[in-house]
KEKE-3310 file (N, C-alpha, C; in steps of 0.2 Angstrom, whole numbers, plus 5000, padded with zeros to 4 digits):
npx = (4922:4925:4940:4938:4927:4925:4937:4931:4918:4925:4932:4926:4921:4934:4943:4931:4921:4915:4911:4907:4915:4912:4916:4923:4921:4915:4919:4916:4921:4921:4926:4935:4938:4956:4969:4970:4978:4981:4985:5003:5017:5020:5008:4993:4977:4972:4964:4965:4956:4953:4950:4939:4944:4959:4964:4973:4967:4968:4963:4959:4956:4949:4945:4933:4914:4904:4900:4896:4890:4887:4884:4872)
npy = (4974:4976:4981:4989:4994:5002:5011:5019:5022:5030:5038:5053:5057:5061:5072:5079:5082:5074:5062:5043:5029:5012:4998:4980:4975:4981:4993:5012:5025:5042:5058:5066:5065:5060:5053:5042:5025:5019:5007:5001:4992:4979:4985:4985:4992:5007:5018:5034:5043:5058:5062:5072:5075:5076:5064:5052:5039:5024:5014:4996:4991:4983:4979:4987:4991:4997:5014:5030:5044:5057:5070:5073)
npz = (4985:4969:4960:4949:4949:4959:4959:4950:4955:4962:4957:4951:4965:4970:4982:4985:5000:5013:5009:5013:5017:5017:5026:5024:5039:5043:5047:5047:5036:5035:5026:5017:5000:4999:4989:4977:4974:4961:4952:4953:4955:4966:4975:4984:4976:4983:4993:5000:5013:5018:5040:5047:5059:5055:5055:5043:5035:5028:5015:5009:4992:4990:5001:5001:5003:5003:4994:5000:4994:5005:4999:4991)
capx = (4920:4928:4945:4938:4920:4929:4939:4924:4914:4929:4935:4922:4924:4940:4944:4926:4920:4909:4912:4907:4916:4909:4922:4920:4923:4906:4920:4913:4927:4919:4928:4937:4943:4963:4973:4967:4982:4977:4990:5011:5021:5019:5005:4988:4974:4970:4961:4964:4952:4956:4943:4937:4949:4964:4967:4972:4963:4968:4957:4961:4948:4947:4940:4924:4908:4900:4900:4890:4891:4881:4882:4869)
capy = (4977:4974:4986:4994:4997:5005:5017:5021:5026:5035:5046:5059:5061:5064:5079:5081:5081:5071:5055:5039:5020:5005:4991:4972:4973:4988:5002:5019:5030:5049:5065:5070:5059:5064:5048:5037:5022:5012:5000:5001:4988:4977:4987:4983:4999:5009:5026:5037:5048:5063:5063:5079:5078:5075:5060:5050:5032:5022:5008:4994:4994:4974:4979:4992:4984:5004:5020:5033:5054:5064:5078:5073)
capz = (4979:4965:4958:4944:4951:4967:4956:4945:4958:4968:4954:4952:4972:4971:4983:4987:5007:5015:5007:5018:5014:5022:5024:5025:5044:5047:5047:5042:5037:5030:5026:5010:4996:4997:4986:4975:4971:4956:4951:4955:4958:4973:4980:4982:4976:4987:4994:5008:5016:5027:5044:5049:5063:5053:5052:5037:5033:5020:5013:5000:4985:4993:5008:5001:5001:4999:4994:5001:4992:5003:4996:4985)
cpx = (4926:4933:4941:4930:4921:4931:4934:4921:4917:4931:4932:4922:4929:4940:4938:4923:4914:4906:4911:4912:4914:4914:4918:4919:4918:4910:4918:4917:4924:4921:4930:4942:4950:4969:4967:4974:4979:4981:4997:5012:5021:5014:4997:4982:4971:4966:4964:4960:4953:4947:4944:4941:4957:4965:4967:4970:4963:4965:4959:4956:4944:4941:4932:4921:4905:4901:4895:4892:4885:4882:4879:4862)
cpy = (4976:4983:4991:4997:5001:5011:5020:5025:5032:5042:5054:5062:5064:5071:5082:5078:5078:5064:5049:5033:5016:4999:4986:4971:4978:4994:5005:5024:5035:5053:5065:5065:5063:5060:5042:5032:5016:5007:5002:4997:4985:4980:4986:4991:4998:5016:5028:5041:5051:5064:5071:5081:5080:5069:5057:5043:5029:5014:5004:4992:4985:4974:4983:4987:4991:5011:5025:5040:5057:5070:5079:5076)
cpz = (4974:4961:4955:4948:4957:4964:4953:4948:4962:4965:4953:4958:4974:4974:4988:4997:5008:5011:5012:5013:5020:5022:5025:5032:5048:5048:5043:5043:5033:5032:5018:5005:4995:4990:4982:4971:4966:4954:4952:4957:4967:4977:4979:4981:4982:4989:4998:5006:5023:5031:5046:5056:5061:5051:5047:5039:5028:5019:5006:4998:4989:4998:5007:5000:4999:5000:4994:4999:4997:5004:4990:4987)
residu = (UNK:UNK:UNK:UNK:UNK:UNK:UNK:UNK:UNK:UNK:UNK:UNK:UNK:UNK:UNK:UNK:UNK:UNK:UNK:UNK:UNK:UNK:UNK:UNK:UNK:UNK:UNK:UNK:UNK:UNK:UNK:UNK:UNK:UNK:UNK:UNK:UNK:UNK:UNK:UNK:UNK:UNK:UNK:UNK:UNK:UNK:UNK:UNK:UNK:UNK:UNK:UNK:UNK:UNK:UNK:UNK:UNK:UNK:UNK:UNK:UNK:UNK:UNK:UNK:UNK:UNK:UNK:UNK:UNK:UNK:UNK:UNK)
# end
């Protein structure tokens, strides 16, 4: 998914639970949008998302193919 279409969709999530992402690879990472990294020096954008057991998961905006809210 392309940078800007990845942030677009992520911003209004931001914080909100129950978020899915689909990778390029069939991962489904869903719980709570916690970071969103959008441009910094040497670093490629990225997300993290906290899983409902704790753990953190961080995703580069390269790898999304979708995002799913359901909390709609």
């Amino acid at each position: 998914m392309e940078v800007t279409k990845a942030l677009a969709a992520l911003q209004p999530l931001y914080g909100k639970d129950n978020v899915e992402i689909v990778t390029e690879t069939g991962a489904r990472v869903r719980g709570v949008v916690r970071s969103l990294k959008q441009t910094q020096a040497l670093t490629r954008p990225s997300v993290k998302i906290e899983r409902p057991d704790g753990e953190v998961v961080k995703i580069h905006f390269s790898a999304i193919t979708e995002i799913i809210d359901h909390n709609r």
